[in-house]
N, C-alpha and C positions, 0 to 999 in steps of 0.2 A: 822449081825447087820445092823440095818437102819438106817442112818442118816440124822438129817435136814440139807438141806446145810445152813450153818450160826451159826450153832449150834453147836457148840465144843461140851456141856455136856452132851446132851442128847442123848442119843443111845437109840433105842427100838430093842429088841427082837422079833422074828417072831414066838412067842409060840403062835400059836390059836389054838381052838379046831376041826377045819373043815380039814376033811384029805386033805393028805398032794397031793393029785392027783389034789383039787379043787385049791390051792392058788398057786398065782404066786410067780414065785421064787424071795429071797428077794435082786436079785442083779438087776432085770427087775424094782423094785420098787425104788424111792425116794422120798422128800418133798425137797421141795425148796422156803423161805421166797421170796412172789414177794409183789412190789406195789398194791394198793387195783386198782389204774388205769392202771398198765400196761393190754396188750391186750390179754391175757394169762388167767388172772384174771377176767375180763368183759366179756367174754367170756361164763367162767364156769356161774357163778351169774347172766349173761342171762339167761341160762341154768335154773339154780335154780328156777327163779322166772316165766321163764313161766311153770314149770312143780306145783308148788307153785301155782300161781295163777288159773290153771284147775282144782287143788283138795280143793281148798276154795277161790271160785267164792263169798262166800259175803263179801260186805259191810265190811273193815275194820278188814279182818279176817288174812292179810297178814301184816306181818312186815319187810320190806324190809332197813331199814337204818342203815347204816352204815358208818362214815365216815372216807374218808381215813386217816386222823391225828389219829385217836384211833385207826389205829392199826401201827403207827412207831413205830422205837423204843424207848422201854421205858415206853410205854403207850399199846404196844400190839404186833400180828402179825397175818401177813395174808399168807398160809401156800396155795401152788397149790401142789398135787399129782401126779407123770409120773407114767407109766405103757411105759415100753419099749419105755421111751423118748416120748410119748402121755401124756398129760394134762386129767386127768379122772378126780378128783375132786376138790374140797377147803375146807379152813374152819379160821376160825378165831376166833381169843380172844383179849379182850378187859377190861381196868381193868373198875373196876366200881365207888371204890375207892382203898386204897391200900391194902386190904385185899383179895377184893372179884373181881375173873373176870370173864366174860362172855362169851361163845362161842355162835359164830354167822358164819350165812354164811357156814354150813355144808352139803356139796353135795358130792356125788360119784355117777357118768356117769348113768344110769337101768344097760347097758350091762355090767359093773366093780362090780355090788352088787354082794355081796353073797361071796365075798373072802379077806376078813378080812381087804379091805382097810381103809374104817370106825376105825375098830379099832386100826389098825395102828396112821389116824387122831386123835382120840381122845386122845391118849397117847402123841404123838405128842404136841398136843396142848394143854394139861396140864403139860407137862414140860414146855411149851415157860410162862405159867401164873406164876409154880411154881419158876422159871426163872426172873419173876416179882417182884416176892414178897409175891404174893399171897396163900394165903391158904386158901381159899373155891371159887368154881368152883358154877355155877352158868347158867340155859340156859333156853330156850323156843322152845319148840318144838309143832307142831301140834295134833291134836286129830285123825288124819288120817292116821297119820306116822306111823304106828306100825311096822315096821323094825327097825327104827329111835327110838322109845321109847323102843324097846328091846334092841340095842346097848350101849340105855345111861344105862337101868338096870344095864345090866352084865358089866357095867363098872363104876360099884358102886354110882351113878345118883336115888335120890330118889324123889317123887313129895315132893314141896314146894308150898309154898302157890305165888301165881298170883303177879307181880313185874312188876314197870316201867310203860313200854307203854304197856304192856298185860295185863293191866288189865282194859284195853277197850276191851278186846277180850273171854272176859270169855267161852264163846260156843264153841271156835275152839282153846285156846293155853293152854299147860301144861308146867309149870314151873318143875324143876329139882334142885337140887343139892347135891355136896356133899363137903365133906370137905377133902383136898390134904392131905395124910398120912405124917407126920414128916420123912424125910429119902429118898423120892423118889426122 
């Protein structure tokens, strides 16, 4: 079992489908709720936005904001990923109102893809929304991410129509969601 540290309820399972030689084992893994400004956090989100910013160099194609009061508690969380006590990625959710919340701020390190820590994250972070209250999940992701737009698939994530500030961005962002299953 993995746990978020902060999170009594939520336990995730290390069932993924990539053999079991590619994923790290799930006791080198944790999430740990940090500040949006601790330096741990600033860090990754560096990270993010300049590798973000070289694959949609135009004009208004990046959505960078976030701020820290949406994700305390009660209103959200901002979740950092260890890898043998190393910082590999982030991710965060945010309600929108009290139904519907958002994930924002989803990265995992290049050299950490490909071993289910993503999915780990996104489990993760639809327990902290279902946690909230909420019951439909909701995100924006790029037209360029197709690692990223495969993850949200297989984790039940269907295109929605264009939301919020993206829909200044109609050429480079794709909307998502799906609705939290009763029970999880």
């Amino acid at each position: 079992m993995l746990k978020v540290e902060g999170q009594t309820e939520a336990c995730l399972t290390l069932a993924m489908t990539m053999p079991k030689s590619a994923r790290p084992p799930a006791e080198s893994i944790r999430m740990a709720r940090k500040e949006l400004t601790d330096e741990v956090s600033r860090a990754l989100i560096e990270s993010l936005n300049a590798e973000l910013t070289g694959a949609y160099p135009e004009p208004g194609a990046t959505h960078f904001g976030l701020d820290p009061a949406e994700v305390r508690d009660g209103r959200g969380a901002f979740l950092v990923v260890y890898h043998e006590g190393n910082p590999v990625g982030c991710g965060a959710v945010r309600l929108l109102d009290p139904e519907t919340a958002e994930f924002k701020r989803m990265y995992v390190s290049p050299a950490m893809r490909g071993r289910g820590l993503g999915r780990h994250l996104v489990a993760a972070l639809e327990a902290e929304a279902q946690a909230l209250g909420a019951r439909r999940l909701v995100l924006e992701t790029g037209i360029r991410q197709s690692a990223a737009l495969a993850l949200y698939r297989a984790s039940g994530f269907q295109p929605i129509s264009l939301y919020g500030e993206y829909l200044h961005s109609p050429e480079t962002s794709i909307c998502m969601g799906k609705v939290i299953p009763d029970g999880q």
